[in-house]
NUNUDREN-503085 format. One record per residue (C-alpha): x, y, z; residue in three letters; residue number from 1. Coordinates in Angstrom, 1 decimal. Example, Ala and Ser with C-alpha at 12.3 -4.5 7.8 and 13.67 -1.06 7.14 Angstrom:
<atoms>
c1, c2, c3, kolro, marfi
12.3, -4.5, 7.8, ALA, 1
13.7, -1.1, 7.1, SER, 2
</atoms>
This chain:
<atoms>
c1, c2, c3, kolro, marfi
-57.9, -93.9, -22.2, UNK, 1
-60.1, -91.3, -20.1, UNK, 2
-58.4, -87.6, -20.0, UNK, 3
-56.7, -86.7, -16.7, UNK, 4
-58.6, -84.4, -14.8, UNK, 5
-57.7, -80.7, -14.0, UNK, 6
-58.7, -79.4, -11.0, UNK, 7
-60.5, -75.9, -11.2, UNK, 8
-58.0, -73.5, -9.8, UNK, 9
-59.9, -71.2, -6.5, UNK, 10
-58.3, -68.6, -4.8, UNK, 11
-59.7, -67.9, -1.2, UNK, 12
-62.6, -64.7, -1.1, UNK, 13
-60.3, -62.4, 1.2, UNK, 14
-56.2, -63.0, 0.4, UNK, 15
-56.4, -64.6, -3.3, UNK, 16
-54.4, -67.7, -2.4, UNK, 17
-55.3, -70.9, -3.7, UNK, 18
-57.4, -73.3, -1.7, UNK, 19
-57.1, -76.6, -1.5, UNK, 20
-58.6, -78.6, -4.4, UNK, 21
-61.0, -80.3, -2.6, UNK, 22
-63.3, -78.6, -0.3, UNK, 23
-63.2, -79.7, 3.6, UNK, 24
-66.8, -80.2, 4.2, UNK, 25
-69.8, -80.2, 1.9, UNK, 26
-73.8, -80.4, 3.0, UNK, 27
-76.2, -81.4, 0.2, UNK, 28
-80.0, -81.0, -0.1, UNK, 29
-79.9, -77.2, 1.5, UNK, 30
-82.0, -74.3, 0.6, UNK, 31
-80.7, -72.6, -2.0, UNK, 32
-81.7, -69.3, -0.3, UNK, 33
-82.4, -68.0, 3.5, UNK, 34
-84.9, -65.4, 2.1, UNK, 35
-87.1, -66.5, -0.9, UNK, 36
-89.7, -67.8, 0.5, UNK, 37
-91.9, -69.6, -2.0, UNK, 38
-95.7, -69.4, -2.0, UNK, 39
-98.3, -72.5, -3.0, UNK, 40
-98.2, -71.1, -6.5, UNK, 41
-94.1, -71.1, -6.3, UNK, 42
-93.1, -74.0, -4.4, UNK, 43
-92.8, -76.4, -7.2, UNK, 44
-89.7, -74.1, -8.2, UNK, 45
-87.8, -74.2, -4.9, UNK, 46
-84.7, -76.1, -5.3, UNK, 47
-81.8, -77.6, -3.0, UNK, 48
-78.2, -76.8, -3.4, UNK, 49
-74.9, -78.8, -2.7, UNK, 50
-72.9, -76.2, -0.4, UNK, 51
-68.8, -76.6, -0.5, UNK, 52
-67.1, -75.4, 2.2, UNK, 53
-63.5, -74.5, 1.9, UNK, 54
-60.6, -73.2, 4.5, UNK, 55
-57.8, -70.8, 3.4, UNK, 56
-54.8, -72.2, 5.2, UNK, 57
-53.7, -68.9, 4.7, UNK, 58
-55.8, -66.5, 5.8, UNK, 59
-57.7, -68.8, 7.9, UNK, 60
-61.3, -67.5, 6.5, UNK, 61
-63.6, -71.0, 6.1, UNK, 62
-65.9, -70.0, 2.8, UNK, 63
-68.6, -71.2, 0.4, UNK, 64
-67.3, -71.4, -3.1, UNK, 65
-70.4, -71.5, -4.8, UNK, 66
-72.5, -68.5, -7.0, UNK, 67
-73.6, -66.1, -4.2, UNK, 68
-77.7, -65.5, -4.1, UNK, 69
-78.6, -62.6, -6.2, UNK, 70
-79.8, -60.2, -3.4, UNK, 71
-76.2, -60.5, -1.4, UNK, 72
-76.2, -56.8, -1.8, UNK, 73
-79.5, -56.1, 0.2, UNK, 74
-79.8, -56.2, 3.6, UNK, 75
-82.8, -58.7, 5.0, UNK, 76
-83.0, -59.0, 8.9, UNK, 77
-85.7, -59.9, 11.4, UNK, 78
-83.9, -57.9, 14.6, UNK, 79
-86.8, -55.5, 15.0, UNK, 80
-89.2, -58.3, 16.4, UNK, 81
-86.4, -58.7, 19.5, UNK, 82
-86.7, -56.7, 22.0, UNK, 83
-83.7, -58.0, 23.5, UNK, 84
-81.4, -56.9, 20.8, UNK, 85
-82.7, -53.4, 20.3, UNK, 86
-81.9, -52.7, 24.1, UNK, 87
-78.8, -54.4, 23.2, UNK, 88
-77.8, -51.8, 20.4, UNK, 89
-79.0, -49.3, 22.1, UNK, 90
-76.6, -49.4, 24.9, UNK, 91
-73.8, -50.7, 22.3, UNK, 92
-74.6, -47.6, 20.1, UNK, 93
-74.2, -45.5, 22.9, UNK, 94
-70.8, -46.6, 24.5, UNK, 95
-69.1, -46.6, 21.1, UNK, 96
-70.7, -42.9, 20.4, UNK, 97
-69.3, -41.6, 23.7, UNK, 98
-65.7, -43.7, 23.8, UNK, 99
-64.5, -42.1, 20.9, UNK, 100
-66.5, -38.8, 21.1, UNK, 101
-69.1, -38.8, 18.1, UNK, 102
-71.5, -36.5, 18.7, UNK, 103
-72.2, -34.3, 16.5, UNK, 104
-70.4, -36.4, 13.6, UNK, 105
-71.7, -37.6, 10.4, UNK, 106
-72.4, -41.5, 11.1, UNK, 107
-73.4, -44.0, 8.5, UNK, 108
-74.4, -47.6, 8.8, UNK, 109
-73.3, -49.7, 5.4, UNK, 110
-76.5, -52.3, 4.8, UNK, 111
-79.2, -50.5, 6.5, UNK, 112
-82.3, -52.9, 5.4, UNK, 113
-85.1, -50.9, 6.5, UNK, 114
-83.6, -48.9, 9.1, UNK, 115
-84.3, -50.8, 12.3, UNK, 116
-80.8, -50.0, 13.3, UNK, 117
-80.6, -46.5, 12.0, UNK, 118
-83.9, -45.6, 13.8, UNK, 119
-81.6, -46.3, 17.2, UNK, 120
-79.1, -44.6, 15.8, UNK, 121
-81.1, -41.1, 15.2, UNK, 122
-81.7, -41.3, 19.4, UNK, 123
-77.9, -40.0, 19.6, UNK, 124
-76.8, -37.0, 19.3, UNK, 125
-75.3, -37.7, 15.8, UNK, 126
-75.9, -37.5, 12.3, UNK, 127
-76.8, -40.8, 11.0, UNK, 128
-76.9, -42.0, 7.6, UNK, 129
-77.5, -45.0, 5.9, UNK, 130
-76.7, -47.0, 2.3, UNK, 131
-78.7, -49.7, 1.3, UNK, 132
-78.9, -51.7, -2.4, UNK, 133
-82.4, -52.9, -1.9, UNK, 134
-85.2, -50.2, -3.6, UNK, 135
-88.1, -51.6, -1.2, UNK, 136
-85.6, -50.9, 1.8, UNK, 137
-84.9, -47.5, 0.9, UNK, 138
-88.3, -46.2, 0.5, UNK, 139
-89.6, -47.8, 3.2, UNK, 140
-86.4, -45.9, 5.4, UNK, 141
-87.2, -42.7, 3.9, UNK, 142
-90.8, -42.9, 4.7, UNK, 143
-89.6, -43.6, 8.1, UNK, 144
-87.6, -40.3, 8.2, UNK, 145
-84.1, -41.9, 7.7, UNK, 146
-81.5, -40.2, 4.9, UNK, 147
-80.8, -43.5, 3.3, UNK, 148
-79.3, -43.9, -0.5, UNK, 149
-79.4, -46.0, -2.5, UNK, 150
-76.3, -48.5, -3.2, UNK, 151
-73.2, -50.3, -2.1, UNK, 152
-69.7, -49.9, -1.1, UNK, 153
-68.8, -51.3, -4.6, UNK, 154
-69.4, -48.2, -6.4, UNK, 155
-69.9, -45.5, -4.3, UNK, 156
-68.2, -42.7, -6.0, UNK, 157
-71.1, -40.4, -6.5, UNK, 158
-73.1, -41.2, -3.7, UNK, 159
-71.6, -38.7, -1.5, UNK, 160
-69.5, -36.3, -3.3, UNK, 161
-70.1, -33.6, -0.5, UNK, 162
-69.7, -35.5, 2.4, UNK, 163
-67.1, -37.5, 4.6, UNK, 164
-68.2, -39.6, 7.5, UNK, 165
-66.4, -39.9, 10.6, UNK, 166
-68.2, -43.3, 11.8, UNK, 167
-69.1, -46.1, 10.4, UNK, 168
-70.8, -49.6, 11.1, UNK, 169
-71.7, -52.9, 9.2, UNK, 170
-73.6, -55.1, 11.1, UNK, 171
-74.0, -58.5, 10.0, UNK, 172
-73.4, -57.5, 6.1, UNK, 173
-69.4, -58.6, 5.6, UNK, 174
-70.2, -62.1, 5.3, UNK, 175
-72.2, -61.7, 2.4, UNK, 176
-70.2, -59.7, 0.1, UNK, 177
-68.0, -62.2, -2.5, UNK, 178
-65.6, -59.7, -2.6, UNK, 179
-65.3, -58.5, 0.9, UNK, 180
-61.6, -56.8, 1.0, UNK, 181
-62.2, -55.1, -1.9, UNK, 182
-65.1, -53.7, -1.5, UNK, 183
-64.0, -52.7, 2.3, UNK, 184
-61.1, -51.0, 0.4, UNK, 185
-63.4, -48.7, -1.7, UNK, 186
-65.6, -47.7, 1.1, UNK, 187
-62.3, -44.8, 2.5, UNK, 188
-63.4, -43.3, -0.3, UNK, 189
-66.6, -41.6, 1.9, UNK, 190
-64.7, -42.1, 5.3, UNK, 191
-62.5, -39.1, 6.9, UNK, 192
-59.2, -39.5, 8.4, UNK, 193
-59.0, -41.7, 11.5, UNK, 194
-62.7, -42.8, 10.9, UNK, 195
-63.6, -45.3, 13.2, UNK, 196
-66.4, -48.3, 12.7, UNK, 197
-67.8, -51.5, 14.0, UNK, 198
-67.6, -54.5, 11.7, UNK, 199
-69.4, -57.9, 12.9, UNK, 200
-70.0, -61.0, 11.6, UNK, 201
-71.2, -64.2, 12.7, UNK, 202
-68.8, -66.2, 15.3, UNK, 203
-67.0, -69.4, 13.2, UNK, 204
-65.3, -70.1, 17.0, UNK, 205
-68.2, -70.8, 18.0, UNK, 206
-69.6, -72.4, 15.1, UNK, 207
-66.8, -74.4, 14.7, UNK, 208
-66.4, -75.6, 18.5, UNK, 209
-69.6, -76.5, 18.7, UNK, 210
-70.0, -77.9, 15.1, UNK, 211
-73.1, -75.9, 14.1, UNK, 212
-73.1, -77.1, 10.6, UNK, 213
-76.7, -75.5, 10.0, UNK, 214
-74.8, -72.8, 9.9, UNK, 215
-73.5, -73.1, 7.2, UNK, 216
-76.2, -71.0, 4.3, UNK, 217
-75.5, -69.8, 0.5, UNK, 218
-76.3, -66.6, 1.9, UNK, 219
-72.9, -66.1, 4.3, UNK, 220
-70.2, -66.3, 2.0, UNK, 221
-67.7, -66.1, 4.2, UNK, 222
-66.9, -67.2, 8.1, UNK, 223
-64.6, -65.5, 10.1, UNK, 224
-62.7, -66.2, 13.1, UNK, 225
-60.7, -63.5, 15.2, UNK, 226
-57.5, -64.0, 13.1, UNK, 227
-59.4, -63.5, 9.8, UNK, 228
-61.4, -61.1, 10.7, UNK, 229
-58.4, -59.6, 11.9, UNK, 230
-56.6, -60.5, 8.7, UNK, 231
-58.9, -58.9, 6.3, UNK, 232
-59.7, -55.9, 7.8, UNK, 233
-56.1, -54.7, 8.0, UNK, 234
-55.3, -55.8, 4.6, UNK, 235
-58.1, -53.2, 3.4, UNK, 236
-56.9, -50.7, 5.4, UNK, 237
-57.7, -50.6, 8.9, UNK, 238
-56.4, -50.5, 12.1, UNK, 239
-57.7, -53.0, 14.5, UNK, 240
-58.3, -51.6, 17.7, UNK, 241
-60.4, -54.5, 19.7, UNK, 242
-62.3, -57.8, 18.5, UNK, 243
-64.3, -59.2, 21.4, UNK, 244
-67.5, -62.2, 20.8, UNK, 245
-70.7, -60.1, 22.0, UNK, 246
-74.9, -61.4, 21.5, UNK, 247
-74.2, -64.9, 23.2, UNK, 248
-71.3, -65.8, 21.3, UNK, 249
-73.0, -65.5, 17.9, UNK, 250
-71.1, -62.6, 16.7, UNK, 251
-67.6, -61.1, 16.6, UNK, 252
-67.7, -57.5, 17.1, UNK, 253
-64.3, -55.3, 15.9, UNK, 254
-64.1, -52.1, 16.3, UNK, 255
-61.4, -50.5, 13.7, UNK, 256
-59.9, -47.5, 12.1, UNK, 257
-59.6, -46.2, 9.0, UNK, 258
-55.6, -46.0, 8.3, UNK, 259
-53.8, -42.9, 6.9, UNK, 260
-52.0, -43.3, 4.0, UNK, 261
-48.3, -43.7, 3.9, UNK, 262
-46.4, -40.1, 3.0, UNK, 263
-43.9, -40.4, 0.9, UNK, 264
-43.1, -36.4, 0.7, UNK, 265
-40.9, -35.3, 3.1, UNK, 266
-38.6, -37.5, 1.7, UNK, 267
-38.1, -35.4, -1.7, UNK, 268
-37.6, -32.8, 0.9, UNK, 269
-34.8, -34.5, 3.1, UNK, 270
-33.5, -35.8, -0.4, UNK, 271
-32.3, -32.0, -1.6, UNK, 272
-31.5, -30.9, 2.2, UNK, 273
-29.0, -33.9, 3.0, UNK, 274
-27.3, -33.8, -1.2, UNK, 275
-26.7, -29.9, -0.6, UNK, 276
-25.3, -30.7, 3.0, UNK, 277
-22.7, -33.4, 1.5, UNK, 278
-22.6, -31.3, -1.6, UNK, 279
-21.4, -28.6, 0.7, UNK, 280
-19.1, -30.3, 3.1, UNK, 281
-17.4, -31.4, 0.0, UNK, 282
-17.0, -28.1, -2.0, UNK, 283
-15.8, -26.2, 1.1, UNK, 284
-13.1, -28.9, 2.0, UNK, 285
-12.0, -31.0, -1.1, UNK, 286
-8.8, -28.6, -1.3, UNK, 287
-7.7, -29.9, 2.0, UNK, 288
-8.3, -33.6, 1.1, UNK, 289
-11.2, -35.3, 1.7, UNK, 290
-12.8, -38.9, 2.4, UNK, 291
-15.8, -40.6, 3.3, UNK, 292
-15.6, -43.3, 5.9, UNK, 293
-18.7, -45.9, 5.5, UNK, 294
-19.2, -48.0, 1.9, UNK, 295
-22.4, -49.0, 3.4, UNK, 296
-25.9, -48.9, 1.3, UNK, 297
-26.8, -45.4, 3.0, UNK, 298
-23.0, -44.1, 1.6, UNK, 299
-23.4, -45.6, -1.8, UNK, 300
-26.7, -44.5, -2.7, UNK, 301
-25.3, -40.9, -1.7, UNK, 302
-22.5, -40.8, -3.1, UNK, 303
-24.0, -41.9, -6.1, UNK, 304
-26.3, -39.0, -6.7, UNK, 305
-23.7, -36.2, -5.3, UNK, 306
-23.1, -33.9, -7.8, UNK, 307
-19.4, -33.2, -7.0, UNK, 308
-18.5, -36.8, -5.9, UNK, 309
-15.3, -36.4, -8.2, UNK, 310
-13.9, -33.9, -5.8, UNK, 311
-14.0, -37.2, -3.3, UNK, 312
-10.3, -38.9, -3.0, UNK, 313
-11.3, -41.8, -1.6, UNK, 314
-14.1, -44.3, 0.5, UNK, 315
-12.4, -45.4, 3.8, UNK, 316
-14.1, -48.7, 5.3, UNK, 317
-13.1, -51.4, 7.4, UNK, 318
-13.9, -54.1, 5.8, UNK, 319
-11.4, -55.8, 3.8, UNK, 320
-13.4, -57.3, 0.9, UNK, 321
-14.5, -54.0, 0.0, UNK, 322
-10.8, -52.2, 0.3, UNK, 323
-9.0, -51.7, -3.2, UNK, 324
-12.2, -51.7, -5.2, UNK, 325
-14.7, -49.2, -6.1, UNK, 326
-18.0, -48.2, -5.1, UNK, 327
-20.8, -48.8, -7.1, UNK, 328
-22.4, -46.1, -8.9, UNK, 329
-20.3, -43.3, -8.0, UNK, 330
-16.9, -45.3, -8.9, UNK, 331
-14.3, -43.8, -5.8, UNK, 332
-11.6, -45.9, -4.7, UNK, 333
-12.3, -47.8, -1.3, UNK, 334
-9.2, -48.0, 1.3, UNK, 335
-8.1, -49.6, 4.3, UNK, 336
-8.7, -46.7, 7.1, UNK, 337
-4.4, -46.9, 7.4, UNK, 338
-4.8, -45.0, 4.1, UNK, 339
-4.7, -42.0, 6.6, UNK, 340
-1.5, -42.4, 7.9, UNK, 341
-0.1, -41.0, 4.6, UNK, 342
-1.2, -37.3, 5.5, UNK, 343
-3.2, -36.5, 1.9, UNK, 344
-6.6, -37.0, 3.7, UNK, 345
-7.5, -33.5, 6.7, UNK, 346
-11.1, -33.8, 6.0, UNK, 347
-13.1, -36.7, 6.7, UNK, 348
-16.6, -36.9, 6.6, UNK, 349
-18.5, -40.0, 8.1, UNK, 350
-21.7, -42.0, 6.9, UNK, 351
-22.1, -45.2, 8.7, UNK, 352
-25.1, -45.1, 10.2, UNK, 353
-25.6, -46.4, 13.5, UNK, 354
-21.7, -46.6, 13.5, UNK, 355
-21.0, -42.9, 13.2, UNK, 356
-20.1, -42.6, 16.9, UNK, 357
-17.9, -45.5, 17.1, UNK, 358
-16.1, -44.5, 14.0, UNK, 359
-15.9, -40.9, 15.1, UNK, 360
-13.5, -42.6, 18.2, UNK, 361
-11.6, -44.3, 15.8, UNK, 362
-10.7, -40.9, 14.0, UNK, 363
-10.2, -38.9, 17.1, UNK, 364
-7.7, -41.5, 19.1, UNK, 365
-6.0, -43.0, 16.1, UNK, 366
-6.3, -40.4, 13.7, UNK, 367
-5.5, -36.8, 15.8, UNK, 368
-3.6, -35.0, 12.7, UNK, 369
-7.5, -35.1, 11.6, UNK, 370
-8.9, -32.1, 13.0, UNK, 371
-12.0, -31.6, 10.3, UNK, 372
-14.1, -34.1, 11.0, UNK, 373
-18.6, -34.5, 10.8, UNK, 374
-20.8, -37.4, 10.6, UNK, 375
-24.5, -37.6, 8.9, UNK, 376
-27.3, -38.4, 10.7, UNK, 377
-31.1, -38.4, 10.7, UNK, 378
-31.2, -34.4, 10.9, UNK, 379
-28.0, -33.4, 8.6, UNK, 380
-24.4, -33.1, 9.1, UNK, 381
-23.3, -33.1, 12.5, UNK, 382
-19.5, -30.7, 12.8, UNK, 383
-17.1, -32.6, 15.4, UNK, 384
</atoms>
């Protein structure tokens, strides 16, 4: 009896869900490289490659699940023989350094090859930078006058320990990276605040629409539409601001911005401001009788951490399953607001939320022997 097979688990280059188990299209018999070009003495060792191309149905990113070529770090491009695309960039490079006001700012292009785009870039009043992995490609940059390193976005720690850069662009480079996300993810390490980039790749709306399957190379990785694009560049961090198709449809062209982290500190702050309000409304008043009207979450997890919550008589809240039970944590008896009527409660403060106000009526018409009454909002307590 021959042994079930067991399909090779793949998880998708930019979310890490699993693809399907088959791939949706697959080309056999191409180069096994777009750049190694063999010689006479060579050419007996050039070989042909089966390509498999998959499509995340969750992220939407189509992708070549086979070994990427050994150089997908360095940057290889032919655009310096166009004319027509260096007057392209140049006006591009200029817009983009005037719309969100760059001059002067340190500017760095990730994948520079040998500098064809940085050389536009030192026209502007800017300071531009660039990083590239391959050694031939640096020197021949720095001979060229261009401050290039040497390296890539996948450890860039020590590359730039004195400097932050306030633009940023990768121009046909995404697509080759295996790990694109995560390597997008460690380049905020060298970007400041509210840094702003282009990212472009090649067009798969267009490829796709027009079934370009040539396209299709070991040396792209991965093909992006504008959801994708969108998709991965905001899970490593960025804020989308445009994607538009530019260079006769060819390429999609976002421009993005580098997100600030999420603060978490003021709320240790508003933690010990809104415990010492509570902590004082109830030390001043707990003589008189006091309650708190709201079992909600917000209620609970307050009353739970109050230091003085035993000076609490009671939780008043409308809702019936809750009434003649305690609250979690914190362990004070919930009533049925008519526990009022019985005069032992002249104190009454209120934590509901986005119900204060309407439970602050309540109080006032039905409950007038009540006169010490304050709710909690967003800034503190609130005396009625």
């Amino acid at each position: 009896m021959m042994p079930e097979h067991k399909s090779k688990l793949i998880n998708c280059r930019v979310c890490g869900f699993k693809l399907d188990d088959k791939p949706g299209f697959s080309l056999t018999n191409v180069p096994a490289s777009a750049q190694n070009f063999p010689d006479q003495d060579s050419l007996h060792l050039d070989k042909t490659i089966t390509l498999k191309v998959y499509v995340c149905e969750t992220c939407k990113t189509a992708q070549i699940i086979n070994k990427p070529v050994s150089y997908y770090k360095s940057v290889f491009r032919a655009v310096a023989v166009s004319n027509d695309m260096t007057l392209f960039r140049e006006k591009q490079f200029d817009q983009f350094i005037k719309e969100f006001n760059l001059v002067n700012k340190n500017f760095i292009e990730i994948g520079t090859g040998n500098g064809e785009y940085l050389q536009i870039l030192k026209k502007f009043d800017i300071n531009p930078f660039g990083m590239e992995y391959e050694s031939k490609s640096v020197e021949n940059c720095r001979v060229k006058g261009l401050d290039v390193v040497k390296g890539f976005p996948d450890e860039i720690d020590n590359l730039f320990p004195d400097k932050k850069f306030d633009a940023f662009m990768i121009l046909s480079f995404l697509e080759h990276w295996p790990k694109p996300v995560k390597v997008l993810r460690n380049l905020h390490k060298i970007l400041s605040e509210n840094a702003i980039g282009i990212v472009e790749v090649p067009n798969f709306e267009m490829i796709l629409e027009k079934s370009l399957f040539s396209e299709f190379m070991l040396d792209h990785l991965t093909y992006f539409n504008r959801y994708s694009l969108s998709y991965a560049l905001t899970i490593a961090g960025f804020e989308v601001i445009e994607i538009k198709s530019i260079w006769h449809d060819y390429i999609l062209s976002a421009t993005i911005k580098k997100t600030a982290p999420i603060s978490l500190e003021k709320m240790s702050e508003n933690k010990e401001f809104i415990l010492n309000s509570i902590y004082n409304f109830v030390a001043n008043n707990s003589n008189k009788g006091i309650a708190i009207w709201g079992a909600g979450h917000q209620s609970l997890a307050l009353l739970s951490m109050l230091g003085n919550k035993e000076l609490i008589e009671c939780v008043i809240d409308s809702a019936e399953f809750k009434q003649n039970k305690f609250t979690p944590g914190s362990h004070i008896p919930v009533k049925s607001p008519k526990y009022l009527q019985n005069g032992n409660i002249s104190s009454v403060l209120i934590i509901g939320g986005s119900y204060n106000l309407e439970i602050a009526d309540i109080l006032k018409n039905e409950y007038q022997f009540i006169d010490n009454i304050a709710y909690l909002d967003q800034s503190g307590l609130v005396k009625l």
